[in-house]
N, C-alpha and C positions, 0 to 999 in steps of 0.2 A: 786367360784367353787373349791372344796379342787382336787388337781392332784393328779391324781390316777401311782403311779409308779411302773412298774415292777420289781420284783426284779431276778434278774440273779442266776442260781445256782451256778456259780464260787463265786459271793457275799458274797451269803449266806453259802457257805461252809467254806468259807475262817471266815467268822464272827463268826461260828458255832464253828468250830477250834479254834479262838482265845478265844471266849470268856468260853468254856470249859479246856481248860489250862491254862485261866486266875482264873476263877473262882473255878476251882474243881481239876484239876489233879495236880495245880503246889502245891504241899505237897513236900519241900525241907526239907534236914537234919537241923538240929537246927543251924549249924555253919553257913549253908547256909543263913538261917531267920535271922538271925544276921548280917548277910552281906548287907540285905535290908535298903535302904536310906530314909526312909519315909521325910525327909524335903528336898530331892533332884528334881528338876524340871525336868519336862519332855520336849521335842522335838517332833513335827511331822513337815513334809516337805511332800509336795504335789509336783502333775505335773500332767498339761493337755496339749499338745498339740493342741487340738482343738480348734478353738478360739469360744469365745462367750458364754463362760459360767459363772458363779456366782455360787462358793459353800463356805457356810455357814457352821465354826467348831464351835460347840457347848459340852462345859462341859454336862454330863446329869446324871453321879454319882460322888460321892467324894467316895476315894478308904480308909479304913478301916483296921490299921493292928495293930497285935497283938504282942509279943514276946514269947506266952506262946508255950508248946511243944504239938501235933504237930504242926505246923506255918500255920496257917491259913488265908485267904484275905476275905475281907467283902467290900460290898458297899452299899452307902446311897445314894438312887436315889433323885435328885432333881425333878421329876418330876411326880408326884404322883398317874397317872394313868399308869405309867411302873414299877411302883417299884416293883410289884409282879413279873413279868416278870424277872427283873433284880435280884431279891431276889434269884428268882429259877432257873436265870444262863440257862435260857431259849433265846438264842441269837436271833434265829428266829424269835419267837415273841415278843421281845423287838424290831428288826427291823419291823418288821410290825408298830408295836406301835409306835415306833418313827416315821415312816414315816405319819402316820395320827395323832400323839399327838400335844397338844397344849405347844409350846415350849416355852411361856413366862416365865417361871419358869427357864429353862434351863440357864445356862451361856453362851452369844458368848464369840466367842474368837477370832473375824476378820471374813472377807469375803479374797477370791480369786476369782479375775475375769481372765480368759485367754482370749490376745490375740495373733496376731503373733509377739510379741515381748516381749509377758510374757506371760510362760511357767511353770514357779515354783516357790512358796513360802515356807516360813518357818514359825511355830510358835513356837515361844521359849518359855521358864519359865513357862509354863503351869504345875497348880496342879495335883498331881496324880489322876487321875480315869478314867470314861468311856467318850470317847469321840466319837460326832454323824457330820460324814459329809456328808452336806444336800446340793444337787443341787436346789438353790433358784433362779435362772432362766437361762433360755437355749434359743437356737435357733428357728424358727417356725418349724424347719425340722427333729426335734430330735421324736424320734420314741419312746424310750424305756430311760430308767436312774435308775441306780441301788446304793442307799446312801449306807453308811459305817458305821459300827460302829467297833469299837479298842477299849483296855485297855491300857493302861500303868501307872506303868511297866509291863513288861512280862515277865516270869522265862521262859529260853532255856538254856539249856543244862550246868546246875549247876550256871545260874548268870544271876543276873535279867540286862532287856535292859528297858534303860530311853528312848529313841528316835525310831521312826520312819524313818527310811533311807527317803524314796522315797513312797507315794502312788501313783501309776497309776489311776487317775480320767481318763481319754481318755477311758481306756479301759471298764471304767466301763456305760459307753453311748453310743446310737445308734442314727445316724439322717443320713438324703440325705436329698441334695439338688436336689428338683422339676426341674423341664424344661416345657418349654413352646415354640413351633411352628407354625408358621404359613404356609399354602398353599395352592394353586390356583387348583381344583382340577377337573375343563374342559380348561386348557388350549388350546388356539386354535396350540401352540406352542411344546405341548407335554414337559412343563417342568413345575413343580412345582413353580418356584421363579417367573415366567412373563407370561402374554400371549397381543395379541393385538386384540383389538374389536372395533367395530364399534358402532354410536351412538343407544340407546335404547339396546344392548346386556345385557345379565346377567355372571357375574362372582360367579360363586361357590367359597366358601371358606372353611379351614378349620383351627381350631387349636386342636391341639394334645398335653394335658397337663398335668402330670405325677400324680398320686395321693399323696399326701402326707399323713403324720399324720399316727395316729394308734389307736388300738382301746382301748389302756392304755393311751395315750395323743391324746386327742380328737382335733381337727383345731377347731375355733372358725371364722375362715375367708380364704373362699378360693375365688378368684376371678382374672378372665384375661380381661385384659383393651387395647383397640382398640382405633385407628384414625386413620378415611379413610377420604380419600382427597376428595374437595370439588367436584372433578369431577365421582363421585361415588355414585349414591343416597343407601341407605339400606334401605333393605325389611327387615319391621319391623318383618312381620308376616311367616320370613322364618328359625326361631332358634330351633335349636333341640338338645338337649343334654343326651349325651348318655356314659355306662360307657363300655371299653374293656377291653378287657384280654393283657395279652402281645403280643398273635399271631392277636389281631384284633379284635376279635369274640367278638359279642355284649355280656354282663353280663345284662346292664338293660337300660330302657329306663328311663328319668328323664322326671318329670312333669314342666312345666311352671308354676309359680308362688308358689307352695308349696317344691317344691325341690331348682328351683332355680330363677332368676329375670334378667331380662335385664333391665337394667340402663343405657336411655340416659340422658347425661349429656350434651352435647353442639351438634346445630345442627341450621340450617339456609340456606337460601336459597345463594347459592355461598359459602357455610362455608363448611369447613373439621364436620364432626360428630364423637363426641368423645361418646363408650357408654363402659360399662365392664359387662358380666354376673358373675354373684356372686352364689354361691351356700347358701342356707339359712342357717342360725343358726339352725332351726330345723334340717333340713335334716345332717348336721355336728356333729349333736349330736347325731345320731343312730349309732349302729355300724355298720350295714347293709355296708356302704360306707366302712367302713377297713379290716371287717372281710372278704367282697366276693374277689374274687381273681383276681377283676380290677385290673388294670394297669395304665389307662390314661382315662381323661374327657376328650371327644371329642368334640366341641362346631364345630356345621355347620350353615351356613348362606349366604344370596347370595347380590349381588349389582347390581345396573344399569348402566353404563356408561350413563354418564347427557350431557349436552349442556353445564354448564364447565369443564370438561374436555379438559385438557393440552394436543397441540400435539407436536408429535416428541420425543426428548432422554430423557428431563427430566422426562417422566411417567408422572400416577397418583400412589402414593403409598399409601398402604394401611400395619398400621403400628402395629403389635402385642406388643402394649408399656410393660406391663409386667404383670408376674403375682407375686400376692400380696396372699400369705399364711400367717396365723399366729394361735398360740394358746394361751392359758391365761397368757405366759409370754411374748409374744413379740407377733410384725408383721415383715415380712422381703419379698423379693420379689428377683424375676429373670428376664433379659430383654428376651424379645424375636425378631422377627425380622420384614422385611419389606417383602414385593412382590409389584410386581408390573404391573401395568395394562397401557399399550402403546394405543397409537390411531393416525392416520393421517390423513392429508386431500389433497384435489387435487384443481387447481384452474386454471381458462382459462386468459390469458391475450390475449381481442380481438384488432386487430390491421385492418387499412386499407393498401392499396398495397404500399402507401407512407412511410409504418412506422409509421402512426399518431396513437393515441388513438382512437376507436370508442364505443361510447357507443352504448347503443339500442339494442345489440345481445343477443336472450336468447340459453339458452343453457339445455339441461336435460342428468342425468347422470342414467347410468342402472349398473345393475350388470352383465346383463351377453348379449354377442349378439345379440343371437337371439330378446332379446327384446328391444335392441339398435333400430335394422331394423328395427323391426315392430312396435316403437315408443310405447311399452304399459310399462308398472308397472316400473315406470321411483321412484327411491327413494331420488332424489331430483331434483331443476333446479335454475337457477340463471341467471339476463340479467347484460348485461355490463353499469360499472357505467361513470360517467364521463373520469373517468383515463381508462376503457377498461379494469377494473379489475372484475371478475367473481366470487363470493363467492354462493358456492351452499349450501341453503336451504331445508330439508325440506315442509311435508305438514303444520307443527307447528311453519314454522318459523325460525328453529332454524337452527344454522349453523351444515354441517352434517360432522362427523367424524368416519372414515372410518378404518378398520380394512386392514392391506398388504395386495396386490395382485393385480389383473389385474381389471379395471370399464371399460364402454367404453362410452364417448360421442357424442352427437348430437348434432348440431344447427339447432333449429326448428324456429326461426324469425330471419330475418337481420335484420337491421338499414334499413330507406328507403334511397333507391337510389342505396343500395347493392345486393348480390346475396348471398341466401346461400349456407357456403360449406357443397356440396353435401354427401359427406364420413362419415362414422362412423368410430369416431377416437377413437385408442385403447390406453388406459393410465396406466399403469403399478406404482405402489408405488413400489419398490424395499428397503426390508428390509433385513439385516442378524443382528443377536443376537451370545454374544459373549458365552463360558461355563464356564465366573464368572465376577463376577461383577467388571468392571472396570470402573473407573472416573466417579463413581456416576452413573453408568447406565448398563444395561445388554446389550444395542443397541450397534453393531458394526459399521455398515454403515444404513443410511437414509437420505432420500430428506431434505436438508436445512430446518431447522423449523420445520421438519415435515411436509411439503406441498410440490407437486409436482406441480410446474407450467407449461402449456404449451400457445405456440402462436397460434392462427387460424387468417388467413387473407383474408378479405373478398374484394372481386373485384368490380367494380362498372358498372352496369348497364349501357349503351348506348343507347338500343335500349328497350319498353317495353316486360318486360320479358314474355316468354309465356312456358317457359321449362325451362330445360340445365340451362346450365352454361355458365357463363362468356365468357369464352376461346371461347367457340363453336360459340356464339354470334358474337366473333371480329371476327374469320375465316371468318365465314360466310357475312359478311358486305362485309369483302374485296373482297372475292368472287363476290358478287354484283358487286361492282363499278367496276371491272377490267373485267368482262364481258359486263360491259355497253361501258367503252372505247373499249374494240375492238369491240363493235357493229357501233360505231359511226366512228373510224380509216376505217373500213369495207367499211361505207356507203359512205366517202369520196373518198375513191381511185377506188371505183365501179364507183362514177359521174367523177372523172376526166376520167376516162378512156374512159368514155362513147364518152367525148366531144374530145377527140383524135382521134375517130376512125372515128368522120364526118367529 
């Protein structure tokens, strides 16, 4: 695909200029024509600053002189669909025509690649005539590029100049570098980079990602690349792409599959999913995308916090790997960043009045109170295993993980031989987040692991239980027996007494 390149009116002024006082105005005194070197070599020196580019010096006339009076300059185009152009000292459209002509005919004379540590070349001993420099490739991010074309020599002010000081290529190109963002955009946290959720929630997401290219260098590849942690499922069928302005405000809605494609690439049950939306080569080749007055590809999409899902500081992160722009001379890319999605859990270690381990106790967790008390829409429950350790489940099974804040449990079966405790017991996750990211995690303070353990201890039956509780059970026993003794001390000291008194 031939690159279509804009040309600058500084360019083309400055071309215009030269090559009208190359070609037509410079008529010097005959001493002066006389003073001309025709076996003398020329000089140009370039400079770009910018790194990343490739420009190409090419011969494309040999310069033609005479000694007769008045002193006149001629050139003979080596390339045989500008030579009219060049004949009639028509600079403009020799630049137009060099920029779309077929320059195998032309002379090089070297490449100049810039980077940050080469900044300038030189090309010596070059034959007199018209010389053409062609940016033969560039960055994915260059917007605009504007080639050159010079004479030498060149008659200024009574005496021709063989050299070229210094060309400014830098100035003569446009590019930006894209960006790319990621964020969390229902945080339960009210912050972009994190939020914490519980198992089966939905995470909204978003990436915000700059437009590049232009509508004189078309992108041939625009695309932003994702991996979400394995504790993360995606909803496949939640992508929508959409183009804004700078202040936000929607420009257009993008089609799935004819503008643009999601691409899952790795994905499995316990596996991180790696996938990137890519905008299509069709859709990249209209102008519609550079001419409107977007700003940024918004890509939205949402996730499920799964049953693997990592609790406590490490997160789940979900990783905006980068985005990957490119046009017909290169690809190049920018990283973007992480966010992340926290989760924790709660755990009962059941114990008897010894200290021992009990198993056999089941246990159901609520979210709020009132339906602690009244024992209904309990959103998981767990019995004690051999060790008296508590892992609460789900209706699916799964182990549940829980989003900050306050749950409250119950135990609704003992072990036999026990009592249960009576109380609905209040369990707090206490989390704080810190405002930046420190040692790999946004989390300040959190329960050990991410789990909040507590003990419940269960008393043992004496008597068959008909109520109550334990406690109330042994009071009342003693009660018993110790009104039996003085019923019996009573009836002893009534008969002695009796037999005293005959």
């Amino acid at each position: 695909m031939r690159k279509s390149i804009r040309k600058s009116f500084t360019g083309k002024l400055l071309a215009v200029v030269m090559m009208l006082t190359l070609l037509f105005a410079a008529i010097p005194t005959a001493s002066a024509a006389t003073a001309l070197k025709t076996n003398q070599k020329v000089n140009i020196s370039v400079k770009c600053t910018k790194p990343g580019y490739t420009f190409e010096l090419f011969r494309v006339a040999d310069l033609k002189s005479t000694t007769a009076t008045p002193f006149k300059t001629e050139y003979t185009s080596l390339i045989s669909s500008v030579s009219a152009e060049i004949l009639a000292g028509d600079s403009k459209a020799a630049l137009d025509a060099l920029d779309n002509a077929d320059l195998s005919t032309a002379v090089s004379q070297g490449t100049f690649t810039s980077s940050a540590t080469n900044t300038t070349q030189s090309f010596s001993s070059l034959a007199q005539g018209i010389y053409y420099i062609k940016c033969v490739k560039y960055p994915a991010g260059v917007t605009s590029i504007t080639n050159s074309v010079l004479a030498l020599p060149y008659y200024n002010n009574g005496e021709w100049v063989y050299s070229y000081a210094e060309i400014n290529l830098a100035s003569k190109v446009a590019d930006s570098t894209p960006s790319t963002e990621k964020s969390i955009t229902n945080s339960t946290k009210n912050n972009t980079n994190y939020t914490d959720v519980s198992l089966g929630d939905t995470v909204n997401f978003k990436l915000k990602n700059t437009v590049a290219g232009s509508n004189d260098i078309k992108l041939t590849t625009y695309a932003v690349y994702d991996d979400m942690s394995a504790g993360l499922t995606l909803n496949k069928n939640s992508f929508k792409v959409t183009l804004v302005d700078a202040k936000g405000a929607k420009v257009a809605d993008l089609t799935k599959g004819t503008d643009y494609k999601v691409n899952v690439t790795s994905e499995g049950e316990g596996k991180n999913t790696k996938f990137n939306v890519a905008l299509t080569s069709e859709y990249l080749a209209k102008s519609a995308f550079y001419t409107s007055n977007a700003k940024y590809v918004i890509v939205t999409y949402s996730a499920t916090l799964n049953k693997y899902a990592v609790k406590g500081t490490a997160g789940n992160p979900n990783e905006d790997v980068k985005l990957e722009y490119g046009n017909a001379s290169g690809v190049d890319s920018v990283p973007g960043n992480k966010v992340y999605v926290y989760t924790y859990g709660i755990g009962v270690n059941k114990l008897n009045e010894a200290g021992n381990k009990l198993p056999g106790a089941t246990f159901e967790l609520y979210k709020t109170k009132a339906n602690a008390e009244a024992q209904t829409n309990a959103i998981a429950s767990g019995t004690s295993d051999s060790n008296g350790n508590v892992i609460f489940k789900n209706s699916a099974n799964e182990e549940i993980k829980l989003q900050s804040g306050t749950y409250y449990i119950v135990e609704t079966v003992a072990p036999a031989g026990y009592n249960v405790y009576g109380k609905v017991i209040d369990v707090e996750i206490p989390v704080q987040y810190n405002s930046v990211f420190t040692k790999g995690t946004w989390v300040q303070n959190a329960p050990t692991n991410g789990t909040v353990e507590i003990t419940v201890t269960d008393s043992v039956v004496f008597f068959p239980q008909t109520g109550g509780f334990v406690g109330f059970i042994r009071v009342a026993g003693m009660a018993c027996i110790g009104i039996s003794l003085s019923l019996v001390l009573a009836y002893f000291i009534k008969k002695k007494s009796a037999k005293a008194a005959k």
